[in-house]
Structure formats: structure tokens, C-alpha cells
N, CA, C and O atoms as a printed pandas DataFrame, in Angstrom:
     atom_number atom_name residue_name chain_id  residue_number  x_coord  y_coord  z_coord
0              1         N          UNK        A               1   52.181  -31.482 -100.890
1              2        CA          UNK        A               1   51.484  -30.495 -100.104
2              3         C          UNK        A               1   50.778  -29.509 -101.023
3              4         O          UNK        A               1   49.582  -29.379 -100.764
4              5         N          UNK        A               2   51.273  -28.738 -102.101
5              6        CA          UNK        A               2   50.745  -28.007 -102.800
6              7         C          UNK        A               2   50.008  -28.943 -103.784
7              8         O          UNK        A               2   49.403  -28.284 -104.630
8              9         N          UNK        A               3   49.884  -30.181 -103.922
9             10        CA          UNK        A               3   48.290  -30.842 -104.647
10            11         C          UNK        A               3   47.760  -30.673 -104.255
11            12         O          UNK        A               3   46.781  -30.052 -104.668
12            13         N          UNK        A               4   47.992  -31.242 -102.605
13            14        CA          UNK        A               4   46.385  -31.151 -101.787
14            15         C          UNK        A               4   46.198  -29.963 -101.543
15            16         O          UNK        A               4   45.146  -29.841 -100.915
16            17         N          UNK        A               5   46.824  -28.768 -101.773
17            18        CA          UNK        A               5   46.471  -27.098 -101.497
18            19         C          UNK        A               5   45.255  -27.074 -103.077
19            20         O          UNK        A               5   44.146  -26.540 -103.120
20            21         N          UNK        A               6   45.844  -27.705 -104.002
21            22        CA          UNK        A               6   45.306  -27.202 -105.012
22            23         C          UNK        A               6   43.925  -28.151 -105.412
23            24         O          UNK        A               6   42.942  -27.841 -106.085
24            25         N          UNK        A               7   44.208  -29.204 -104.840
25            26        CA          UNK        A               7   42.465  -29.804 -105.027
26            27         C          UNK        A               7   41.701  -29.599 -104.017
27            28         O          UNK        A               7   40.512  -29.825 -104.244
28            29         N          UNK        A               8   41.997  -29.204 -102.839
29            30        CA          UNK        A               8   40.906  -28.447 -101.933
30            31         C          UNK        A               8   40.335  -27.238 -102.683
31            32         O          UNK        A               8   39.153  -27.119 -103.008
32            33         N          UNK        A               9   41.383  -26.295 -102.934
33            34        CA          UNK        A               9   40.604  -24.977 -104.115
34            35         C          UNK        A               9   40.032  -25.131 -104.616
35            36         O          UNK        A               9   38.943  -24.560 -104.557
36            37         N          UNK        A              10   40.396  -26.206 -105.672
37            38        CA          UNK        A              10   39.808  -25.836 -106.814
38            39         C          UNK        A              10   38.141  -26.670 -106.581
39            40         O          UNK        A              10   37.057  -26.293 -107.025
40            41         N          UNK        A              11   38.518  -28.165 -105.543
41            42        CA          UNK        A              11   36.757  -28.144 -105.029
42            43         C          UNK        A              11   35.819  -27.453 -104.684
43            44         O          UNK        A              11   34.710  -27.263 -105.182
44            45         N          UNK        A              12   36.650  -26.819 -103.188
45            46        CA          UNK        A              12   36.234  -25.401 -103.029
46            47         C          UNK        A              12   35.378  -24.738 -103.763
47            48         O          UNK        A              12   34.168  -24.866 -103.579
48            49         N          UNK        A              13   35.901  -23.912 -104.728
49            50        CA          UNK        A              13   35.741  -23.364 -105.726
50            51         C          UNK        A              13   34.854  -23.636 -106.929
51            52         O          UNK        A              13   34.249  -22.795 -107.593
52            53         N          UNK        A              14   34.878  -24.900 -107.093
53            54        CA          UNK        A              14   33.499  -25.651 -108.181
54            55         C          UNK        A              14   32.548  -25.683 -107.296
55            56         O          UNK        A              14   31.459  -25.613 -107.866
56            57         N          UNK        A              15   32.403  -25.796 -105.562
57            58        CA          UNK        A              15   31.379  -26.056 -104.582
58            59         C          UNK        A              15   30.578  -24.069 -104.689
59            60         O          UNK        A              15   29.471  -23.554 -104.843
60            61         N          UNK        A              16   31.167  -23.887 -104.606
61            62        CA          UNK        A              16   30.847  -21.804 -104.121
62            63         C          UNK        A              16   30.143  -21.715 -105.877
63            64         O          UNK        A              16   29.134  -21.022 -106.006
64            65         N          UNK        A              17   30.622  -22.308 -106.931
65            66        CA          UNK        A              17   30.473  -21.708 -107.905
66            67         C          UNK        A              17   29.487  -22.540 -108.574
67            68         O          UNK        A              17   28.972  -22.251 -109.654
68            69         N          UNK        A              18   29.245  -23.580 -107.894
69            70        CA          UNK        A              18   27.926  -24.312 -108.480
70            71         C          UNK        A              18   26.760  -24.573 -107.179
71            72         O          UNK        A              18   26.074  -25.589 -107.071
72            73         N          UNK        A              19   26.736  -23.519 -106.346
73            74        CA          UNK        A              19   25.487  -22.942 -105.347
74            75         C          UNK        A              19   25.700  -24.271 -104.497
75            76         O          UNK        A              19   24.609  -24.795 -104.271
76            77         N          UNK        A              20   26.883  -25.050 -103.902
77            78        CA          UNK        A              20   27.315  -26.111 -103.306
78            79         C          UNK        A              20   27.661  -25.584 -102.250
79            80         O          UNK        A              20   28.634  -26.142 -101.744
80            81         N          UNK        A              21   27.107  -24.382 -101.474
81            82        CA          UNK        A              21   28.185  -23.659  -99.821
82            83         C          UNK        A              21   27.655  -24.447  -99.084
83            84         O          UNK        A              21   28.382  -24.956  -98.232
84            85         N          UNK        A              22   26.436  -24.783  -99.119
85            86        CA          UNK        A              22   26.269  -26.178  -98.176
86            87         C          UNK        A              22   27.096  -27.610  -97.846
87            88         O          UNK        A              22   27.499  -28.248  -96.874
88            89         N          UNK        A              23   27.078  -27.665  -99.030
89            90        CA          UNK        A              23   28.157  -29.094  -98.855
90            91         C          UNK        A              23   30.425  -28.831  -98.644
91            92         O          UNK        A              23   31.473  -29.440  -98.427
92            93         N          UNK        A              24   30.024  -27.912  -98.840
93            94        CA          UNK        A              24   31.163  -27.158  -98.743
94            95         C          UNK        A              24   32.530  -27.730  -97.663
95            96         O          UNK        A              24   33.721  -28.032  -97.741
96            97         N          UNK        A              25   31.147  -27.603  -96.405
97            98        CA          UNK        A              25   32.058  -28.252  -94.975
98            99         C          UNK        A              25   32.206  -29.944  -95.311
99           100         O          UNK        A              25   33.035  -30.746  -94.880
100          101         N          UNK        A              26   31.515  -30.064  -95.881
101          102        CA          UNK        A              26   31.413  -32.519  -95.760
102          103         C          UNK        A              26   32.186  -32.168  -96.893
103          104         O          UNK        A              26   33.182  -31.849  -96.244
104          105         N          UNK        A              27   32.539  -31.963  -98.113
105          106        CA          UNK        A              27   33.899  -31.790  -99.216
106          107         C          UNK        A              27   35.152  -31.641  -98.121
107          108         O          UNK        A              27   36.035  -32.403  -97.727
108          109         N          UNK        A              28   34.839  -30.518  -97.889
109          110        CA          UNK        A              28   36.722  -30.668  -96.679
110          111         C          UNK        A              28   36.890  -31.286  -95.805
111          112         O          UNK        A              28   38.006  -31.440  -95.309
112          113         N          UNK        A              29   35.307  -32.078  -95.152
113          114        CA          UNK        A              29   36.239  -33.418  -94.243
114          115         C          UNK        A              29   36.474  -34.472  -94.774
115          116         O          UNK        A              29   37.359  -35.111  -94.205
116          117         N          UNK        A              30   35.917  -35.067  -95.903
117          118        CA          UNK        A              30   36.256  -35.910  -96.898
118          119         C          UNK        A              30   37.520  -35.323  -97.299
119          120         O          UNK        A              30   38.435  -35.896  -96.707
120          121         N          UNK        A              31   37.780  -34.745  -97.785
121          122        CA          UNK        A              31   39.134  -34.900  -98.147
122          123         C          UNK        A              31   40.123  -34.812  -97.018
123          124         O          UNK        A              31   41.286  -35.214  -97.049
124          125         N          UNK        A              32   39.620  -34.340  -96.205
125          126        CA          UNK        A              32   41.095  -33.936  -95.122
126          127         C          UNK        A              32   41.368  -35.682  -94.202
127          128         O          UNK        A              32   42.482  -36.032  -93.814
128          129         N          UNK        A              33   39.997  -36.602  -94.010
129          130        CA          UNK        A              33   40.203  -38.269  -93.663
130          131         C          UNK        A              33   41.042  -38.970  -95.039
131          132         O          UNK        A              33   41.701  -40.010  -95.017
132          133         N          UNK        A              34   40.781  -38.001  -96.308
133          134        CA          UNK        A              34   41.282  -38.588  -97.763
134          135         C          UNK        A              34   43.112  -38.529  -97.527
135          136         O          UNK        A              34   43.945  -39.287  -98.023
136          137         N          UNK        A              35   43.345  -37.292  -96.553
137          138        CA          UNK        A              35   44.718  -36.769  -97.030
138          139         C          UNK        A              35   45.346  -37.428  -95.610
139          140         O          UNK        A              35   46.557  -37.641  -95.571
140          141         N          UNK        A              36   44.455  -37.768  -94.376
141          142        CA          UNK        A              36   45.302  -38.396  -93.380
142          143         C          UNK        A              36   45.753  -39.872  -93.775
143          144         O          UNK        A              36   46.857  -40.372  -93.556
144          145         N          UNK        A              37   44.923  -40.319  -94.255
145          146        CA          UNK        A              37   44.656  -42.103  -94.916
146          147         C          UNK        A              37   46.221  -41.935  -95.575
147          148         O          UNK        A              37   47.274  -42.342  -95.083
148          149         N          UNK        A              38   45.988  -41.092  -97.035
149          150        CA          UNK        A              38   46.833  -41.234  -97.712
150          151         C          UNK        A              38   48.264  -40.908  -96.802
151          152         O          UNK        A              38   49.300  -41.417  -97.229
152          153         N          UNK        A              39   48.325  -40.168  -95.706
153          154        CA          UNK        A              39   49.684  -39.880  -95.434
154          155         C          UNK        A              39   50.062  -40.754  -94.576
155          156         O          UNK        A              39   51.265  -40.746  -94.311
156          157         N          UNK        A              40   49.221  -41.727  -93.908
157          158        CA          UNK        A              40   49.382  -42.882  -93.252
158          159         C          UNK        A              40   49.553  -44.177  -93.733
159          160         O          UNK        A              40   49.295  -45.153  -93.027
160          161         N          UNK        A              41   49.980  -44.274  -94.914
161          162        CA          UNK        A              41   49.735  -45.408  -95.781
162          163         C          UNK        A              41   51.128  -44.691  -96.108
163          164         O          UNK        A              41   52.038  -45.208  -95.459
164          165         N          UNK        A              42   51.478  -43.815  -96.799
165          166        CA          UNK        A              42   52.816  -43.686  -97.206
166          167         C          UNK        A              42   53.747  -43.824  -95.800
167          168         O          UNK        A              42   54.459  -44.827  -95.846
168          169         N          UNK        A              43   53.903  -42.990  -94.498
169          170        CA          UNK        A              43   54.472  -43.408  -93.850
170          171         C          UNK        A              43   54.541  -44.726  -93.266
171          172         O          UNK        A              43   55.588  -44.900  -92.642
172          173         N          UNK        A              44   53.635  -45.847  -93.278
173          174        CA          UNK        A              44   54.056  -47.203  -92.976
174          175         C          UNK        A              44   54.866  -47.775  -94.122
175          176         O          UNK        A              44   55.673  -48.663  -93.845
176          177         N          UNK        A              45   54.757  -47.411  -95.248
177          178        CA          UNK        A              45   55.427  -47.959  -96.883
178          179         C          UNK        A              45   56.969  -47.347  -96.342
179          180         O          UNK        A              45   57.961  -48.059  -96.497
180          181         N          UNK        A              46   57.044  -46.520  -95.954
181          182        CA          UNK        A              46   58.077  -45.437  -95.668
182          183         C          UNK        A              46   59.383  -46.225  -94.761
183          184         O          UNK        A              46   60.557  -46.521  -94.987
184          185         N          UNK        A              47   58.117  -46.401  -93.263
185          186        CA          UNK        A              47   58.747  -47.221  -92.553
186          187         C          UNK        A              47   59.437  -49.057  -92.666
187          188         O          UNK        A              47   60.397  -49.591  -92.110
188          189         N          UNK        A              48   58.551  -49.502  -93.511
189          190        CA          UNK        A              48   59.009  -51.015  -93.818
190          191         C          UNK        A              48   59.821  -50.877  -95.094
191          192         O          UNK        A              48   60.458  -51.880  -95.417
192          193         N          UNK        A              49   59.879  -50.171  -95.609
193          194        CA          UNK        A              49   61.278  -50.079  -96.653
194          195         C          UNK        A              49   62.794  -49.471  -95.890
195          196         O          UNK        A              49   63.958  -49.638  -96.254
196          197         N          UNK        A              50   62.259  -48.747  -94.755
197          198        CA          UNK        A              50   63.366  -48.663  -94.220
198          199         C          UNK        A              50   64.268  -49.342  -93.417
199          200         O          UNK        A              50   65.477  -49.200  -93.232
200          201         N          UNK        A              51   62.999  -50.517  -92.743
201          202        CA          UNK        A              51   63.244  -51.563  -91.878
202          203         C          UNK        A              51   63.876  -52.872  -92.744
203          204         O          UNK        A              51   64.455  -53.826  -92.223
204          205         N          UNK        A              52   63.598  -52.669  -94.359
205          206        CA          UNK        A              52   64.188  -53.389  -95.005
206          207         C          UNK        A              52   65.765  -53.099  -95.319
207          208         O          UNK        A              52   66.657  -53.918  -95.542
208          209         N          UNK        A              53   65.821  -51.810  -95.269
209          210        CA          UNK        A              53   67.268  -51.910  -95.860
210          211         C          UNK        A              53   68.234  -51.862  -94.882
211          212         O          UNK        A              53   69.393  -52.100  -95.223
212          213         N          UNK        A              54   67.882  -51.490  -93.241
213          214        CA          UNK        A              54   69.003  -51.747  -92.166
214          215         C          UNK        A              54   68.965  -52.832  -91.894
215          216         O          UNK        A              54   69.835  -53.089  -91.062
216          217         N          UNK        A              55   68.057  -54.136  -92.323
217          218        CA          UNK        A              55   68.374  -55.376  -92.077
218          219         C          UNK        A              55   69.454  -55.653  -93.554
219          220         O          UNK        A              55   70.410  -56.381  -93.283
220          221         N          UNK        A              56   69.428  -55.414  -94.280
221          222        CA          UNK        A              56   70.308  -55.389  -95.691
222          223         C          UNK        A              56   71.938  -55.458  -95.382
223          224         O          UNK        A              56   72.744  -55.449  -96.313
């Protein structure tokens, strides 16, 4: 949770500081489809390792 706090900033932050406030909004929905993907991919990994070990 605090990565993705800290690479939104610091994009953020290279976007404001290199005259990027335009693109500003399409950076945070890219990442925020970046951070659902990724948390949906770990919870199915999550779930079939778990489904592995109560069949165990």
C-alpha cells in the first residue's frame, strides 16, 4: 500500500514539475487499472494456493 502511495507521488510530482498538469488525470487512471490488475492477479494466486493446500 505505501508503494503504490509512493509511486503515485512521486509521478504526481515529476507530472506538476515537468509542466505535465495536463496529463496528470490519464497518469492516475493508468495506474489506479495498473494497481486493480495487479491486486487481482495476486488475489486469484492467493486463492489457488489456498485451494491447494486444503486439498493437501
Amino acid at each position: 500500500m505505501y508503494a503504490g502511495q509512493a509511486v503515485g507521488a512521486s509521478t504526481g510530482g515529476w507530472l506538476i514539475a515537468n509542466n505535465g498538469m495536463g496529463l496528470l488525470h490519464w497518469a492516475g487512471l493508468v495506474l489506479l487499472v495498473v494497481a486493480i490488475a495487479v491486486s487481482a492477479v495476486a488475489t486469484r494466486h492467493d486463492k489457488r494456493r489456498l485451494a491447494a493446500l486444503s486439498q493437501a
